[in-house]
C-alpha positions as CSV (number, residue, x, y, z in Angstrom):
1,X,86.6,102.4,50.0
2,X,86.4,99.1,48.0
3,X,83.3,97.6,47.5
4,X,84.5,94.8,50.1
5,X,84.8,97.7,52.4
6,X,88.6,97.8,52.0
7,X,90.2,100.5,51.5
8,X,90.7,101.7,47.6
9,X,94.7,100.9,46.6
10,X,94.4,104.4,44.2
11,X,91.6,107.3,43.8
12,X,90.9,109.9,42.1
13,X,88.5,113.0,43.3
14,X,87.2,114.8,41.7
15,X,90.5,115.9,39.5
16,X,90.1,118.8,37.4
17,X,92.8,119.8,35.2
18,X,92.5,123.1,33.4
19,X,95.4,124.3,30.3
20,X,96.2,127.8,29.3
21,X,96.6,128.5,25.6
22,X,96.9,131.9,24.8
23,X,94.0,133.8,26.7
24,X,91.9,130.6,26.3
25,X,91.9,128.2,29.7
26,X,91.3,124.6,28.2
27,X,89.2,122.2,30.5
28,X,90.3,118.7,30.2
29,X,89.0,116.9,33.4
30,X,85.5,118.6,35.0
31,X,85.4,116.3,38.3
32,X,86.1,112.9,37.5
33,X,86.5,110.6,40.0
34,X,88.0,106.9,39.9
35,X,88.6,104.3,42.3
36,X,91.0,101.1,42.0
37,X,90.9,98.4,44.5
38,X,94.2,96.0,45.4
39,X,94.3,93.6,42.6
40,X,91.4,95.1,41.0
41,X,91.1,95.3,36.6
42,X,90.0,98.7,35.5
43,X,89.5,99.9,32.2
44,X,89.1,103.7,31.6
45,X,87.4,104.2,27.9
46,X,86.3,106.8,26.0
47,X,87.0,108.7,22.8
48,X,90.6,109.9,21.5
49,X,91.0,113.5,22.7
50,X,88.7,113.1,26.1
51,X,91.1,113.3,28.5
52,X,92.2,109.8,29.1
53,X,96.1,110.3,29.3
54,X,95.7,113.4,31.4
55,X,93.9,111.1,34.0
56,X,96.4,108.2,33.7
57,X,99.0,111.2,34.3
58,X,97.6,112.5,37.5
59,X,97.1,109.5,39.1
60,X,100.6,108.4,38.3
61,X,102.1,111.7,40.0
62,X,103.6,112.7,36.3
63,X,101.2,116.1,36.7
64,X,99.1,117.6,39.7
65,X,95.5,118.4,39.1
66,X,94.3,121.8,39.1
67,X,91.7,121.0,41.7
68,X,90.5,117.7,43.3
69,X,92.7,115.1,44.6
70,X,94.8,111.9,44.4
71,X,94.9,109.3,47.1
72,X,97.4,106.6,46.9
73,X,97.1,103.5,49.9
74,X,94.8,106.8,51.8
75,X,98.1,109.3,51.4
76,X,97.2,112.8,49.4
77,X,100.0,112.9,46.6
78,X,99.8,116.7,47.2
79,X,101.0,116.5,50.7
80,X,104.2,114.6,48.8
81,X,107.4,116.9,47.6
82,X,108.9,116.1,44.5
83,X,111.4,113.5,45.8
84,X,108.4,111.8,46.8
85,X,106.6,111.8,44.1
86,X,109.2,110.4,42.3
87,X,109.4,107.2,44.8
88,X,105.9,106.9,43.9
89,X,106.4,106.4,40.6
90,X,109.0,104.6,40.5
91,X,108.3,102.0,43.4
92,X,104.4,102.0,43.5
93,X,103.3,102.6,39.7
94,X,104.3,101.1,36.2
95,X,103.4,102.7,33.1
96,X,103.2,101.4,29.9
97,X,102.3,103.6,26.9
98,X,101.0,103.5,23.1
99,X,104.3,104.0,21.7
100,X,106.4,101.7,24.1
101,X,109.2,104.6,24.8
102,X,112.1,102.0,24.4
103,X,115.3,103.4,23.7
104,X,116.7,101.6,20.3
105,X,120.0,101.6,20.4
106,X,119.1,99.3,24.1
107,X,118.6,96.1,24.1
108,X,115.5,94.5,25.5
109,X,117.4,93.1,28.9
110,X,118.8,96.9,28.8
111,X,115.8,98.9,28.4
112,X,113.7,96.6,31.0
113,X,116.6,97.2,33.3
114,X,116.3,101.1,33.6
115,X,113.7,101.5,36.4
116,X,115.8,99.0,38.8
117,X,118.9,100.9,38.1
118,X,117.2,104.1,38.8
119,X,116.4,102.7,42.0
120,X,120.0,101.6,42.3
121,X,119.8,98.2,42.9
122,X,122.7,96.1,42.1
123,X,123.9,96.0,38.8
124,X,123.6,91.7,38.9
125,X,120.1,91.6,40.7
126,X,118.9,94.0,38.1
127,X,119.7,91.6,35.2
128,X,118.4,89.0,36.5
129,X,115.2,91.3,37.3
130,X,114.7,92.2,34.1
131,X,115.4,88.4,32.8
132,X,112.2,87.2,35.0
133,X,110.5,89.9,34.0
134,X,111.3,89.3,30.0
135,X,110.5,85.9,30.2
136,X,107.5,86.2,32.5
137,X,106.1,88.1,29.1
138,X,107.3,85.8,26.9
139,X,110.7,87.4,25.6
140,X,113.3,84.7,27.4
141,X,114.5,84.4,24.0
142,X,115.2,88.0,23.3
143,X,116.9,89.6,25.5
144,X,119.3,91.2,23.9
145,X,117.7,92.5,20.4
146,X,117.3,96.0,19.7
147,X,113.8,97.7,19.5
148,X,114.1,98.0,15.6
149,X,114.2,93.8,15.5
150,X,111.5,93.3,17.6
151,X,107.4,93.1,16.2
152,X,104.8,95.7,18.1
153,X,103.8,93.8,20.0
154,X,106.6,92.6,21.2
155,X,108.3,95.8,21.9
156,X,104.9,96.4,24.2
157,X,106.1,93.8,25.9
158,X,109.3,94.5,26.6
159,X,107.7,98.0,28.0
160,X,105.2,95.6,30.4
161,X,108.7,94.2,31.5
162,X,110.3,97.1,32.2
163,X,106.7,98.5,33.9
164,X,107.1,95.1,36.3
165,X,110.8,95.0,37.2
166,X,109.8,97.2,40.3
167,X,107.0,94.8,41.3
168,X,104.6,97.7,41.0
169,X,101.3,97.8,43.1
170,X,99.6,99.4,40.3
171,X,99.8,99.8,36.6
172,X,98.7,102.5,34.3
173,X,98.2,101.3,30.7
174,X,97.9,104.4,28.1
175,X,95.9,102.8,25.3
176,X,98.5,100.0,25.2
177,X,97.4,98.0,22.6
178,X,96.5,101.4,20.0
179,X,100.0,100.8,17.0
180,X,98.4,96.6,17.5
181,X,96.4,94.6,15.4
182,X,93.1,93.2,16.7
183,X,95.1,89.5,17.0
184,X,98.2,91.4,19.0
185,X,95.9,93.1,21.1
186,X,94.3,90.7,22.9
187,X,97.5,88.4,23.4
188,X,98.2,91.8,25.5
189,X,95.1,91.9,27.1
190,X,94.9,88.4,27.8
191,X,99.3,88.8,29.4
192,X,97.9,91.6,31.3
193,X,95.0,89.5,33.3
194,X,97.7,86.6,33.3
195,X,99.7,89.2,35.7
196,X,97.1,90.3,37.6
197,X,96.1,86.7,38.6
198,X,99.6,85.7,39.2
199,X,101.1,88.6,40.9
200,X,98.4,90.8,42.2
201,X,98.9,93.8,40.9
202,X,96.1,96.4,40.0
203,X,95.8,97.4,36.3
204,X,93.7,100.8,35.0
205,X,93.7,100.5,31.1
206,X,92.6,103.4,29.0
207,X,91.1,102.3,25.6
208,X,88.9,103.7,23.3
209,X,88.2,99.5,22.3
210,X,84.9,98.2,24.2
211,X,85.5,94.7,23.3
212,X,88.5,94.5,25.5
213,X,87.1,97.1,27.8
214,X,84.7,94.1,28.8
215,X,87.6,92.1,29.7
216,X,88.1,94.6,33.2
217,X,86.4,93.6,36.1
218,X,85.1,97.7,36.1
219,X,85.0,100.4,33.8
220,X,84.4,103.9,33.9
221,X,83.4,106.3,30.7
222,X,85.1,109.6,30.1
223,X,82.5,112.1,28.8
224,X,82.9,115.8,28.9
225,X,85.8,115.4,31.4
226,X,83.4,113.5,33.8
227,X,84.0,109.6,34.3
228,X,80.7,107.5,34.5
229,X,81.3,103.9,35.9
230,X,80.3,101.4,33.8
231,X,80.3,97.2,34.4
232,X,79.7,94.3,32.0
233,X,77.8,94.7,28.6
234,X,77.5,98.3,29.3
235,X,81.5,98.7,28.9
């Protein structure tokens, strides 16, 4: 549950997530649990190395935890085949990741377009999807350069874009803002609470950056595989 008393939009419980590697079995996550309301700005922080992107990774159905649990809207994501979980991710979820994943020989209208095609939309509503979307982030005058002429933080963009075309409930931000100077980085911070205000959708941000961890409504702390929820100052 929310704190309004609503129920959470995505949560994790206590996830565990255990690798092999050799004989040696590698603990990532020891029980964390997280909680995102409808709406809500999360941020997920910690040091590089503490599990951060394995979290992000099973609450966006990309991996299933060794033990614990993901609820999306109340539904177990275990109880979900892999056709499922692949609706899930690509109806319900955006992801946007440290090193953008834009395909450079794509231009920016072409790589924002993929989800929407996946989905198999029509070819002419996805263009002008991805158009909004481009423009939305401030790109309606590049839509069709290449990845290789675009800055950082502009390609980033172009990845928020392509994470939005869907109109996604929830989006999962993978140190977004790590190959970006401090000046970039919060013009993506500050595009990211832009689109929650205007459209609604939930954001959980991992960063190992407390100053714009304070700009999330909530926080939680990943420590020894544990998450410790954290609010204000104390992010």
């Amino acid at each position: 549950m929310s704190d309004d008393g609503a129920p959470a939009l995505l949560v994790g419980e206590e996830l565990e997530k255990e690798y092999r590697s050799g004989p040696e079995v590698v603990r990532v996550l020891r029980g964390a649990s997280v909680r995102i309301g409808p709406g809500e700005f999360v941020a997920l922080i910690g040091a590089s190395g503490v599990g951060k992107s394995t979290l992000l990774h099973l609450l966006g159905g990309l991996d299933r935890p060794t033990g614990g649990r993901v609820l999306f809207q109340g539904d177990d994501l275990a109880a979900w085949g892999e056709a499922g979980l692949a609706r899930y991710r690509r109806r319900d979820v955006g992801f946007v990741f440290q090193f953008y994943n834009l395909l450079g020989d794509m231009s920016a209208l072409e790589n924002a377009m993929i989800p929407a095609l996946i989905e198999r939309k029509p070819a002419r509503e996805v263009r002008e999807l991805a158009a909004a979307a481009l423009a939305e982030v401030g790109l309606g005058d590049r839509l069709n350069h290449l990845p290789g002429e675009l800055s950082g933080g502009e390609q980033q963009r172009v990845a928020i874009a392509r994470a939005l075309i869907n109109s996604p409930k929830v989006i999962l931000a993978d140190e977004p803002t790590g190959n970006l100077d401090p000046k970039t980085s919060e013009v993506i911070y500050d595009l990211f609470l832009r689109l929650q205000a205007e459209r609604g959708v939930a954001f959980l941000v991992a960063t190992h950056n407390p100053d714009l961890a304070q700009k999330a409504e909530r926080g939680y702390r990943l420590v020894e595989g544990r998450a410790r929820e954290i609010r204000g100052e104390s992010a």
